[in-house]
N, CA, C and O atoms as CSV, one atom per row, in Angstrom:
chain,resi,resn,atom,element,x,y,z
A,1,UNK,N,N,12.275,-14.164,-2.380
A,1,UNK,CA,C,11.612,-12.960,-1.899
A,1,UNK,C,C,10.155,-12.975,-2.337
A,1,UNK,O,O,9.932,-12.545,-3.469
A,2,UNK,N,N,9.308,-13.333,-1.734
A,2,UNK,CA,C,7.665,-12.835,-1.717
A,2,UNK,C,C,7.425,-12.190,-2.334
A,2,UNK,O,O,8.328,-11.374,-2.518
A,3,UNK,N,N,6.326,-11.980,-3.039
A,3,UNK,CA,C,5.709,-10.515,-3.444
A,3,UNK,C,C,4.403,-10.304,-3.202
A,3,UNK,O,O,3.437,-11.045,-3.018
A,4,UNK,N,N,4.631,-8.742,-3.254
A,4,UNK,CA,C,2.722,-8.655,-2.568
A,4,UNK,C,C,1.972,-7.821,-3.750
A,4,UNK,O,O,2.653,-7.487,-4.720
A,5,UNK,N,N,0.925,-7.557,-3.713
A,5,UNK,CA,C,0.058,-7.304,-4.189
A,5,UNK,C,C,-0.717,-6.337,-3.063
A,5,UNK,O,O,-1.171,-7.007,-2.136
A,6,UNK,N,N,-0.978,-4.795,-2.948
A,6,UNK,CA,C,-1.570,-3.658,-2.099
A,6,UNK,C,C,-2.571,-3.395,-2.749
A,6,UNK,O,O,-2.262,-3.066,-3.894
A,7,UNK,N,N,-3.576,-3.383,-2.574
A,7,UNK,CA,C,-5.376,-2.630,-3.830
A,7,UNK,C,C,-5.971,-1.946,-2.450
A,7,UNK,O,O,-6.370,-2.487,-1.418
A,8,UNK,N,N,-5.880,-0.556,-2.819
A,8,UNK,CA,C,-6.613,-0.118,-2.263
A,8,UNK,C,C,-7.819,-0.391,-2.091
A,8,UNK,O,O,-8.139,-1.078,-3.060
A,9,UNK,N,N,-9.060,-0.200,-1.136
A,9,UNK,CA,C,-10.004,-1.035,-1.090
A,9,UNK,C,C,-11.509,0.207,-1.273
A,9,UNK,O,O,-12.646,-0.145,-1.587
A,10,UNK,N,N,-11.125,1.463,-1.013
A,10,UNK,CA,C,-12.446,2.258,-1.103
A,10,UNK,C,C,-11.986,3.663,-1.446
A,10,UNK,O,O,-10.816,3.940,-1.183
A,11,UNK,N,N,-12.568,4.352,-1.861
A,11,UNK,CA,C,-12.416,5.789,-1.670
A,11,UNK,C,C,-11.704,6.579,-0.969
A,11,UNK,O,O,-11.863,6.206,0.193
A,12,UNK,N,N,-10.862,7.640,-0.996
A,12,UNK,CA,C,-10.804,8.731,0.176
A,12,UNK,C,C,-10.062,9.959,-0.382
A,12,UNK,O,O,-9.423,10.306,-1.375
A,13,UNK,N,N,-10.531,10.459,0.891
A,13,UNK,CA,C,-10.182,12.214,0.301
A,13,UNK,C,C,-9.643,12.698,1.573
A,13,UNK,O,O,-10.367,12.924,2.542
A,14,UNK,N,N,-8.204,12.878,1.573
A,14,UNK,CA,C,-7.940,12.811,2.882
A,14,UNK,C,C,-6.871,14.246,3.080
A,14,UNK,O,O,-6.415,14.456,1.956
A,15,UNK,N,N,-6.444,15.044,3.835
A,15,UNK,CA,C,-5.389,15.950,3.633
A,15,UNK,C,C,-4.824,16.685,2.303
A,15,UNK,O,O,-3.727,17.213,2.121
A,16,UNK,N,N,-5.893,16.549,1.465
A,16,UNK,CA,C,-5.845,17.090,-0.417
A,16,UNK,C,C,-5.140,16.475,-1.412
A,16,UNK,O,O,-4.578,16.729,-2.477
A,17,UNK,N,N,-5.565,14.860,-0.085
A,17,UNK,CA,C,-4.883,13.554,-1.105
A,17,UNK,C,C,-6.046,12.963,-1.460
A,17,UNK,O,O,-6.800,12.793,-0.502
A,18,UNK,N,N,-6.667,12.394,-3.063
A,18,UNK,CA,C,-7.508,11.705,-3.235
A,18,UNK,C,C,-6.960,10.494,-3.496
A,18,UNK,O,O,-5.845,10.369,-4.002
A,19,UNK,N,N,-7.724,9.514,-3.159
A,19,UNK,CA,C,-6.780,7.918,-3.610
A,19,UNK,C,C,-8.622,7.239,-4.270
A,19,UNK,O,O,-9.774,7.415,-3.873
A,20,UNK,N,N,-8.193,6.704,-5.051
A,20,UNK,CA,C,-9.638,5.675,-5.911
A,20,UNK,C,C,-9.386,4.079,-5.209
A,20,UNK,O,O,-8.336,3.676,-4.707
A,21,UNK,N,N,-10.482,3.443,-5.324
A,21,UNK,CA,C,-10.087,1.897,-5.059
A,21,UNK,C,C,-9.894,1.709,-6.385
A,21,UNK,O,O,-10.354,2.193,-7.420
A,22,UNK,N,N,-9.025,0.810,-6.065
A,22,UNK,CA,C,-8.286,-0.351,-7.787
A,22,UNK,C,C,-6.921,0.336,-7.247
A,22,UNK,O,O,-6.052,-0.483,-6.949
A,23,UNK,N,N,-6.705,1.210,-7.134
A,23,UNK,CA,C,-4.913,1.759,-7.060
A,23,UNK,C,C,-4.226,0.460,-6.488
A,23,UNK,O,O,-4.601,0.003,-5.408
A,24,UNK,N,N,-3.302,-0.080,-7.158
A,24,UNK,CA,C,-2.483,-0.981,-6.674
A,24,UNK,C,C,-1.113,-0.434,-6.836
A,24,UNK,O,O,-0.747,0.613,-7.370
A,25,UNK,N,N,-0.241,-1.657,-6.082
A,25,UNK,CA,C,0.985,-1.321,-6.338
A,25,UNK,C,C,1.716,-3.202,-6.007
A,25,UNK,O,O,1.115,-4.060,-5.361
A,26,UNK,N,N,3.039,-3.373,-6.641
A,26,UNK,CA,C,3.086,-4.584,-6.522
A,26,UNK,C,C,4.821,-4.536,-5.288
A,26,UNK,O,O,5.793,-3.897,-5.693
A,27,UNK,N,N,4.870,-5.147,-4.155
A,27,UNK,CA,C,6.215,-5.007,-3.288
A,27,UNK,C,C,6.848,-6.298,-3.011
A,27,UNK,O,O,6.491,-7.234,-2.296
A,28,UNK,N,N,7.611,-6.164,-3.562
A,28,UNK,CA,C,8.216,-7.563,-2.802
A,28,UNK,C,C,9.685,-6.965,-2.030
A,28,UNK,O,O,10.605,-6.195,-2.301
A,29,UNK,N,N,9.216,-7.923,-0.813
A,29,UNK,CA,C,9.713,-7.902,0.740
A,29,UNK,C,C,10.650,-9.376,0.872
A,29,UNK,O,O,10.576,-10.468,0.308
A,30,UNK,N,N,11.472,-8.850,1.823
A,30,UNK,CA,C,12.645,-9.508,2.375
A,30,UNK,C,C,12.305,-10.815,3.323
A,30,UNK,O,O,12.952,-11.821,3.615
A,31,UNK,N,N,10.688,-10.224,3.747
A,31,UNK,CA,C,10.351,-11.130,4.723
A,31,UNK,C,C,8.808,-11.416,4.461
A,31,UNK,O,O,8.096,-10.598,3.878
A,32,UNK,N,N,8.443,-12.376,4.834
A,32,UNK,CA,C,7.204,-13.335,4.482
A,32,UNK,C,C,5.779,-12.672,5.206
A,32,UNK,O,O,4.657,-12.914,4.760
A,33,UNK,N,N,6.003,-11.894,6.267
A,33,UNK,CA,C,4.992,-10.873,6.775
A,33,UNK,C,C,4.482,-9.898,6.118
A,33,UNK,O,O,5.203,-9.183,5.423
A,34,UNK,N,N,3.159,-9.698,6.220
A,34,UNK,CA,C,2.540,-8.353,5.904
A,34,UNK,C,C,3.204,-7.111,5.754
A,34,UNK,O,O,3.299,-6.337,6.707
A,35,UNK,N,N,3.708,-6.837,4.552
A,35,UNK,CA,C,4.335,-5.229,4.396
A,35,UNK,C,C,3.990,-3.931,4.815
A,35,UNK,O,O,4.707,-2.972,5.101
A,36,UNK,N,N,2.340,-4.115,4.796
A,36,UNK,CA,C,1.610,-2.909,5.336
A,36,UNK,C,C,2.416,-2.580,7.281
A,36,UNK,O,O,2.950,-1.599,7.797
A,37,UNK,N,N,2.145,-3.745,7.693
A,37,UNK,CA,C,2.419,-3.341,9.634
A,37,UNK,C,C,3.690,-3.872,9.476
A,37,UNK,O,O,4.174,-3.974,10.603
A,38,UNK,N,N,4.562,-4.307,8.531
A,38,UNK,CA,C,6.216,-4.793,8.755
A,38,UNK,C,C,7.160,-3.230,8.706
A,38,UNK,O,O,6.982,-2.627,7.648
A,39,UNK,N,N,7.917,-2.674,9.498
A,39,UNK,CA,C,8.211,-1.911,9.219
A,39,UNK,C,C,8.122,-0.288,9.299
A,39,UNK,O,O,9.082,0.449,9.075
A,40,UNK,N,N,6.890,0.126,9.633
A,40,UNK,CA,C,5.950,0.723,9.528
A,40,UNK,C,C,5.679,1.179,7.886
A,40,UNK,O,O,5.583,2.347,7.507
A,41,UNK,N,N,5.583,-0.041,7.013
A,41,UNK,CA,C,4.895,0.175,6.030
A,41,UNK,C,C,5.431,1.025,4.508
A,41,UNK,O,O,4.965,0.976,3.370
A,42,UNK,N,N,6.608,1.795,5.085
A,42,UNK,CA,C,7.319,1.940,4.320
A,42,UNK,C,C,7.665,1.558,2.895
A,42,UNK,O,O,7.480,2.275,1.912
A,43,UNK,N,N,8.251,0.197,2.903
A,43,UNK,CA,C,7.889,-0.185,1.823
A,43,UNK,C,C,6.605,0.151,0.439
A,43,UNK,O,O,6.654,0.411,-0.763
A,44,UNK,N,N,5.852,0.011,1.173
A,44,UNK,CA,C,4.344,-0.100,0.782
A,44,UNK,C,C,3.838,1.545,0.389
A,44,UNK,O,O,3.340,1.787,-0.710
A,45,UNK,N,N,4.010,2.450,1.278
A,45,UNK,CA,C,4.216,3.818,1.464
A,45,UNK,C,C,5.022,4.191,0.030
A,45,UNK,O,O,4.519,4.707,-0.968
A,46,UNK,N,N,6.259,3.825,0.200
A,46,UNK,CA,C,7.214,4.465,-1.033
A,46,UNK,C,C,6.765,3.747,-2.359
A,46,UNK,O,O,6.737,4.627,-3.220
A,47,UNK,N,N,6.418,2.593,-2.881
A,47,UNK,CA,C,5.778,2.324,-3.612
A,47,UNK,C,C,4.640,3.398,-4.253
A,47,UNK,O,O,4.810,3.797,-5.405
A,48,UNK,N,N,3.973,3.657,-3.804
A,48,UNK,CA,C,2.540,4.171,-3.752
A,48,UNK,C,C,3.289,5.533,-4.106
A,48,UNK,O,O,2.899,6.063,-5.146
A,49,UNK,N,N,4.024,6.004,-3.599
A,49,UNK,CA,C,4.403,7.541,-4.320
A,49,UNK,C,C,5.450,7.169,-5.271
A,49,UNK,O,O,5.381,8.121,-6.048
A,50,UNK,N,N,6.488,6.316,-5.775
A,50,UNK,CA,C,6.890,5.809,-7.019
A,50,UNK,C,C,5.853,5.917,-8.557
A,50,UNK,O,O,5.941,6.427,-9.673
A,51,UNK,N,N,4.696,4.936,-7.622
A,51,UNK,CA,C,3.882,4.675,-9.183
A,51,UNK,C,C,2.722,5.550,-9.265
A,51,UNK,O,O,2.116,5.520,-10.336
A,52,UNK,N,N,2.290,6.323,-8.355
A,52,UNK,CA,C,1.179,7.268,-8.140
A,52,UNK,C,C,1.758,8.851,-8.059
A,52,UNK,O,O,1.487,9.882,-8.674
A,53,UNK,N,N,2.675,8.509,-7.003
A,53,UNK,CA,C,3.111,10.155,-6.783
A,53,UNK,C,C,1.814,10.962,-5.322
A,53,UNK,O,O,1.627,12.106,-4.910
A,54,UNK,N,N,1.246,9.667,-5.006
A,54,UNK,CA,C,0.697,10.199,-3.511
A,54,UNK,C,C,1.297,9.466,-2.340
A,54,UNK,O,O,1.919,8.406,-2.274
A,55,UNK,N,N,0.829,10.579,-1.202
A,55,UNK,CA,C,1.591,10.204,-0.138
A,55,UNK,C,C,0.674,9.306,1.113
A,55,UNK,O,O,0.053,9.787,2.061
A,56,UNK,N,N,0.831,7.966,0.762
A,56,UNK,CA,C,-1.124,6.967,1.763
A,56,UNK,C,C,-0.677,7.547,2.903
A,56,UNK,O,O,-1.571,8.217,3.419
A,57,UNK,N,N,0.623,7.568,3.671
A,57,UNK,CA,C,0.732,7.527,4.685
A,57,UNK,C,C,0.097,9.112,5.474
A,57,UNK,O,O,-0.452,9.181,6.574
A,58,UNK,N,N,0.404,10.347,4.449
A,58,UNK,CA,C,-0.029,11.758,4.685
A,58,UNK,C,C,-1.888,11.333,4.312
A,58,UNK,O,O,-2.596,12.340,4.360
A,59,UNK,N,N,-2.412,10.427,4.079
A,59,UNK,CA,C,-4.023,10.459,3.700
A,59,UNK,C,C,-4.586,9.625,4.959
A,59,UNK,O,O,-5.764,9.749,5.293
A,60,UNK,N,N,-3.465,8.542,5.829
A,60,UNK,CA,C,-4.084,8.208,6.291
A,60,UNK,C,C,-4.669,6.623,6.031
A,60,UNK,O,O,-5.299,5.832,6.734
A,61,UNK,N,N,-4.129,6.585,4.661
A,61,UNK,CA,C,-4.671,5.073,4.438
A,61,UNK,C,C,-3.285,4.201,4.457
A,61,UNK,O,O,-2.950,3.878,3.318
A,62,UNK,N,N,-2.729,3.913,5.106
A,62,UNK,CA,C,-1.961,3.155,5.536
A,62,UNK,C,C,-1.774,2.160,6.495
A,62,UNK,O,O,-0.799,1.960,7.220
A,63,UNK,N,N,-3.432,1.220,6.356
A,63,UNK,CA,C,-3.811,0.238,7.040
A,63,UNK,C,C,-4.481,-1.094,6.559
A,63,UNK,O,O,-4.610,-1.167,5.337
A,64,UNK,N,N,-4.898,-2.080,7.233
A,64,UNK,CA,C,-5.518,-2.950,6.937
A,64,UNK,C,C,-6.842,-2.782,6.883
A,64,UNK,O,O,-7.576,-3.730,6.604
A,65,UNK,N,N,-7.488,-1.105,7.239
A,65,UNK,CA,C,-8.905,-1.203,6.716
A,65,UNK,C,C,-9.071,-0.378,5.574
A,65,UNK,O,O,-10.214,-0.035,5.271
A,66,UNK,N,N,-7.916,0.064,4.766
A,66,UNK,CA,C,-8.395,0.876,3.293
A,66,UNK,C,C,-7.514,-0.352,2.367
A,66,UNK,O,O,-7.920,-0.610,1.234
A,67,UNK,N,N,-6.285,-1.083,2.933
A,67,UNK,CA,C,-5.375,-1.645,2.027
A,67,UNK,C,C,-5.821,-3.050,2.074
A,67,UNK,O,O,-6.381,-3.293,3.143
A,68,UNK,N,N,-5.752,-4.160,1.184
A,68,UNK,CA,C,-6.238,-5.341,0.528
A,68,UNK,C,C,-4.572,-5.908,0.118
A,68,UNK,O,O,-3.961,-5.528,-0.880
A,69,UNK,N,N,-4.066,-6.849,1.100
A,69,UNK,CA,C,-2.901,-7.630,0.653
A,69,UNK,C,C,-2.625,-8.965,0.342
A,69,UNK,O,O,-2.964,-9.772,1.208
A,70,UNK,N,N,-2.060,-9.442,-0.742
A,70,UNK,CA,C,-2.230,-10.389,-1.759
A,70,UNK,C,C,-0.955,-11.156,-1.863
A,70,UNK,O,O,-0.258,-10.786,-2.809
A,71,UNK,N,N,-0.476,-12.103,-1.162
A,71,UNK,CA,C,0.992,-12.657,-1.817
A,71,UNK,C,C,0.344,-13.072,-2.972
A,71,UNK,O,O,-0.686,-13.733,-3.104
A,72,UNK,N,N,1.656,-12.229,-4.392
A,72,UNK,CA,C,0.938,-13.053,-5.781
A,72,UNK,C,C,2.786,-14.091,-6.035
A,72,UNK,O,O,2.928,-14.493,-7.190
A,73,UNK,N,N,3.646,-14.340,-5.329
A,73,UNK,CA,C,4.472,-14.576,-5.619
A,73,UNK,C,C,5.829,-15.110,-4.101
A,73,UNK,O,O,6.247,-14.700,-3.018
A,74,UNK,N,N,5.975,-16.134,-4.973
A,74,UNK,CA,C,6.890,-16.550,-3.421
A,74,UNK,C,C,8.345,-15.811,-3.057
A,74,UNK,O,O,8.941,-16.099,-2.019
């Protein structure tokens, strides 16, 4: 199972969600594709409110232009 690596990539203030860049989170997936668009992201989504307790998908950043993805692991 893969693992990824998510870093947020900039700022935002979105729906009275703030998110910082550096916020990471680490997912490992079933399948060798991008977690962010596998799924609709889910994964990646529930993570992010596990270790943060915000919701990317209610902010809006639940893409390839705020999220930075990293296989750190096969």
């Amino acid at each position: 199972m893969p693992l990824f690596r998510i870093t947020l990539k900039r700022m935002k203030n979105s729906n009275g969600i703030r998110l910082e860049p550096g916020m990471s989170v680490d997912v490992s997936s079933s399948s060798f594709s991008n977690p962010v668009s596998t799924n609709g992201g889910k994964l990646v989504a529930d993570a992010f409110y596990r270790v943060y307790g915000v919701d990317i998908k209610k902010a809006g950043a639940l893409n390839m232009v705020d999220l930075d993805v990293e296989r750190i692991g096969v």
